[in-house]
C-alpha positions in Angstrom: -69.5 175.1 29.6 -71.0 172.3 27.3 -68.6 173.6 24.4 -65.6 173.4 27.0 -66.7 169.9 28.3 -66.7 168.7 24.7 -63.4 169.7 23.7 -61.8 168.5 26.5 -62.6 165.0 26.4 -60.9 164.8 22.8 -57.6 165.9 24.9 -56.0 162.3 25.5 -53.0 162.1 28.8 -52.7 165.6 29.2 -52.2 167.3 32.5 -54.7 169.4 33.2 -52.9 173.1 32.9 -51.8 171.8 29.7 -55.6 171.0 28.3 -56.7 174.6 29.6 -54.0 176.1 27.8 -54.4 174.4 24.6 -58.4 175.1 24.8 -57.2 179.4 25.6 -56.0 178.7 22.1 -58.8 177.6 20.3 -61.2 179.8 18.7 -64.3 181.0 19.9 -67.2 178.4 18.1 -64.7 175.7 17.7 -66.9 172.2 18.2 -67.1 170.5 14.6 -67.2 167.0 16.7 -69.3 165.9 19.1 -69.3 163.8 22.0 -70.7 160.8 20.3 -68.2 161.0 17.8 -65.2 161.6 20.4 -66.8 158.3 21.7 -66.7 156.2 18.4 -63.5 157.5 17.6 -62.2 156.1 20.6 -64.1 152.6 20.1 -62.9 152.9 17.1 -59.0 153.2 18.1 -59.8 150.2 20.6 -61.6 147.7 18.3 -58.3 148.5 15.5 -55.7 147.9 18.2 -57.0 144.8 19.2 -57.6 143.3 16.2 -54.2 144.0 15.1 -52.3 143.2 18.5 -54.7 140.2 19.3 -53.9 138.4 15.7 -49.8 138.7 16.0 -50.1 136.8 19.0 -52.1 134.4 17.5 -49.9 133.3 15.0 -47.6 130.8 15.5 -44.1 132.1 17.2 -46.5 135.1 19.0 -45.5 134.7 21.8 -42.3 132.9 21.5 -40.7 135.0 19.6 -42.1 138.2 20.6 -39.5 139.3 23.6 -41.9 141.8 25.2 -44.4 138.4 26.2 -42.5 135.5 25.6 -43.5 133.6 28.5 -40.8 132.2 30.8 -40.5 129.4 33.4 -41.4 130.5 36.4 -39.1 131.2 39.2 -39.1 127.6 41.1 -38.8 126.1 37.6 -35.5 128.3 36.1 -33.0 126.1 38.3 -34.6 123.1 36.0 -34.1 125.0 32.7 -30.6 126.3 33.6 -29.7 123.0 35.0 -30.5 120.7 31.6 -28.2 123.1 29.4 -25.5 122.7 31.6 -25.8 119.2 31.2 -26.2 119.6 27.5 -30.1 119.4 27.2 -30.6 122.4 26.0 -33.1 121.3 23.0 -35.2 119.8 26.0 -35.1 122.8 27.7 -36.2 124.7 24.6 -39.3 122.0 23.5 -40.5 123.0 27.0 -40.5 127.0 26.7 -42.2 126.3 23.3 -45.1 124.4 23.7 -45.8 126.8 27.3 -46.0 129.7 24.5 -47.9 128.0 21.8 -50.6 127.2 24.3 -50.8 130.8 24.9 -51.3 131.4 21.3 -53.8 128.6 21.2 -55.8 130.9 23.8 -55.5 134.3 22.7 -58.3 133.6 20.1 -60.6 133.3 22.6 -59.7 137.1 23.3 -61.8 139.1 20.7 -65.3 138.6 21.3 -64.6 139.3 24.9 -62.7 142.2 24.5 -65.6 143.6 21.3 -68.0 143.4 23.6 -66.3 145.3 26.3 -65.6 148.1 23.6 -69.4 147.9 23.0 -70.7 148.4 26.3 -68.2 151.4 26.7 -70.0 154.2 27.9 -69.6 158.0 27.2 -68.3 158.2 31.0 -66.0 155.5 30.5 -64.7 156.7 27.2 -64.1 160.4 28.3 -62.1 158.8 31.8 -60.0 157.1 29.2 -59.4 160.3 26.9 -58.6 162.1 30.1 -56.8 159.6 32.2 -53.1 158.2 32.4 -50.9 157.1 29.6 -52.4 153.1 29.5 -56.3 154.3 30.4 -57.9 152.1 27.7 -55.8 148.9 29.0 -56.4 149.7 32.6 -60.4 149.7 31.2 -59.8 147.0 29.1 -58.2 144.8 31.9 -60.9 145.4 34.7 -63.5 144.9 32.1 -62.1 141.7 30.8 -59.8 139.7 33.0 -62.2 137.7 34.5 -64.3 136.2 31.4 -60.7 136.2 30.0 -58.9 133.7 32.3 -62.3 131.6 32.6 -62.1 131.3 28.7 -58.3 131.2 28.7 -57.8 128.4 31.4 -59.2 125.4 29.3 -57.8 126.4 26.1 -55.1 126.2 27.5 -55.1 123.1 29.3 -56.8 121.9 25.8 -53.6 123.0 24.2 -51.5 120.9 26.4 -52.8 117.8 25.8 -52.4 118.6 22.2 -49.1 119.8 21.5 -48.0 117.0 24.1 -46.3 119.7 26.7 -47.9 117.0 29.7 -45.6 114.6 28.2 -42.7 116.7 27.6 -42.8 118.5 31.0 -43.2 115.0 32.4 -40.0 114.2 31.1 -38.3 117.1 32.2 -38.8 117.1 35.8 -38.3 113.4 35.6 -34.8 114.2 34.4 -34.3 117.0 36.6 -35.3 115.1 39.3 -33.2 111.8 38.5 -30.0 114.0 38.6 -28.1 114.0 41.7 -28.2 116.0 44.4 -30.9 118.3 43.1 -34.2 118.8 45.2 -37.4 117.4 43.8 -39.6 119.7 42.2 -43.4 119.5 40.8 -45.8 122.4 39.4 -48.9 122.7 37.6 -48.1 125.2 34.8 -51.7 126.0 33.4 -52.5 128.2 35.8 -49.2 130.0 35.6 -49.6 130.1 31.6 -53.1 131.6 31.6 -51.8 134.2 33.9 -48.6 135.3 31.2 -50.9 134.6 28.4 -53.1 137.6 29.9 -50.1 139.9 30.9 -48.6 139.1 27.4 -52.0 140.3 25.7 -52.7 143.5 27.7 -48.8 144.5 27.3 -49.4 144.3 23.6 -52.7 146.5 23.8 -50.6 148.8 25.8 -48.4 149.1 22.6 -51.1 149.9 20.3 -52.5 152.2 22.9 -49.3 154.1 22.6 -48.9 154.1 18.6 -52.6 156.0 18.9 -52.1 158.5 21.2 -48.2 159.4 20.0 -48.2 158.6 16.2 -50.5 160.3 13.6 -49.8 158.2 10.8 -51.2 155.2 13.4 -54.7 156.9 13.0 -55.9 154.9 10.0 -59.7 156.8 9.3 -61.2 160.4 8.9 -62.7 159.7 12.2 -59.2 158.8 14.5 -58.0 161.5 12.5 -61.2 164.4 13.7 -61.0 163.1 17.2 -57.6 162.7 17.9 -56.2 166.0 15.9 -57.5 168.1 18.5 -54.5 166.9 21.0 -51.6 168.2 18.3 
């Protein structure tokens, strides 16, 4: 039972008649990993993912150019950015999406010695729910793990990052020109809120991804131990 236990928690996503089948298949006194290693290969897959997703969006243009989290107005402010490039003010229109999503990328390095630590504190429980859960287990884990002490470190930065790349200013002087053209209703929002909230979306979507690359791709498992643990599902 112990045996069976084992190699079932190396199964990632699979339905269950599907992991009962494969382990019918395997030979008798198959169990060269343990469940300590099935553990650390999965910290392991965690800790590489978000190191690699959390720097891209940490660079400059990582979120604004990156169409999966670009962050948007939101909806009570898109009648302001469609309404300055009909009037030709596109480029202001623009300077305002930018310095929403550099922000974002002024935040996201606050992200890895949160999300380390919840790696750290994984436990063997929470790593075989993962290995045996839905398609996006570790960033469902991830999320309720980190959300919290992410937006609280998130927020300022981001408010910070503001002030810096002058977005009060420049928003200032958009809604004052939206709001000087005729016969268009008055509008006023505080966007840091909004931003923390699409800066954390943008950074779990793009754990998602790497998520996906581990549990699909072979090549994506870069060390002898992805390659132990997560052979077993192939």
């Amino acid at each position: 039972m112990k045996k069976i236990t084992i190699i079932l928690i190396a199964f990632q996503l699979l339905a269950c008649a599907e992991l009962q089948q494969v382990v019918n298949q395997l030979p008798q006194g198959t169990s060269e990993i343990g469940s300590a290693q099935i553990a650390s290969g999965l910290k392991q897959a965690l800790d590489f993912g978000i190191d690699k997703q959390v720097t891209k969006l940490t660079q400059k243009d990582g979120f604004y150019k990156n169409t999966l989290v670009k962050i948007l107005l939101p909806k009570e402010l898109q009648k302001v950015d469609k309404t300055l490039r009909d009037i030709g003010l596109g480029s202001l229109a623009d300077e305002g999406l930018k310095v929403l999503n550099r922000a974002a990328e002024d935040a996201v390095g606050e992200a890895t010695p949160i999300f380390i630590n919840a790696v750290k504190n994984m436990s063997f429980n929470d790593a075989k729910t993962i290995l045996l859960g839905k398609d996006d287990a570790a960033t469902q884990y991830l999320t309720n793990s980190t959300k919290t002490a992410l937006y609280a470190k998130f927020n300022p930065v981001i408010k910070n990052s503001f002030e810096k790349v002058g977005a009060a200013k420049i928003w200032k002087n958009i809604i004052k020109k939206y709001n000087s053209i005729p016969l268009t209703k008055n509008v006023n929002t505080d966007l840091t809120d909004y931003v923390t909230n699409e800066a954390l979306n943008g950074v779990y979507k793009m754990i998602a991804v790497e998520e996906k690359q581990i549990r699909t791709k072979a090549s994506s498992r870069t060390t002898d131990l992805l390659k132990k643990v997560f052979v077993l599902q192939d």
